[in-house]
C-alpha positions, 0 to 999 in steps of 0.5 A, spaced: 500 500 500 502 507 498 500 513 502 500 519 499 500 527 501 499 532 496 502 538 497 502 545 495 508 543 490 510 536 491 506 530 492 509 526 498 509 517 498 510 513 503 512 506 500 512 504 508 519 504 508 521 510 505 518 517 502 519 520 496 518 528 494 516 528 487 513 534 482 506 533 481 507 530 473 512 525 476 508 522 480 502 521 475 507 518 470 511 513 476 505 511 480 498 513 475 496 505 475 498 504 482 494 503 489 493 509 492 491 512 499 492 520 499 490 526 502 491 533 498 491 540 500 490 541 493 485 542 491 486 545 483 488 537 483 482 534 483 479 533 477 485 531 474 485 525 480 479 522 478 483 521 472 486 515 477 481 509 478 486 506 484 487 513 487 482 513 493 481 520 497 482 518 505 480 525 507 474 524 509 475 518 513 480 522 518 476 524 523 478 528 529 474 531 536 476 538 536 478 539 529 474 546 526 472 547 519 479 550 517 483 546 518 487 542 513 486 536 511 495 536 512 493 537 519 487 533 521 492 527 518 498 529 523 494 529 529 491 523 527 496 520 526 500 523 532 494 522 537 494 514 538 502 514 539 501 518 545 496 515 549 
């Protein structure tokens, strides 16, 4: 399974070993026919990753008590992320 954060500039994916910062065009050619799990705070992006039927938008699945309706998605998903290590 692949993760990935789509950035302002970059597209960051996470393989579970390494993460690797490519530009947008980049990452579409490497990974356009691969599965993967992203969030993006991106929001031009969005018709162009339809495009990518094994590209699955995870963002509204992050669901965090206290969080306000500004808060990015690249937010919610660090604190979601960093809650359960610190219990």
């Amino acid at each position: 399974m692949l993760l990935a954060d789509i950035g302002n500039s970059r597209i960051h994916i996470y393989d579970g070993e390494i993460v690797e910062h490519l530009d947008y065009e980049s990452a579409f050619k490497k990974y356009g026919d691969s599965d993967i799990f992203y969030i993006s705070v991106q929001h031009r992006l969005n018709d162009r990753l339809k495009e990518f039927s094994r590209w699955v938008d995870i963002s509204d699945r992050i669901n965090l008590d206290g969080s306000y309706p500004t808060m990015g998605i690249d937010r919610k998903g660090t604190f979601w992320v960093l809650i359960p290590l610190l219990d």
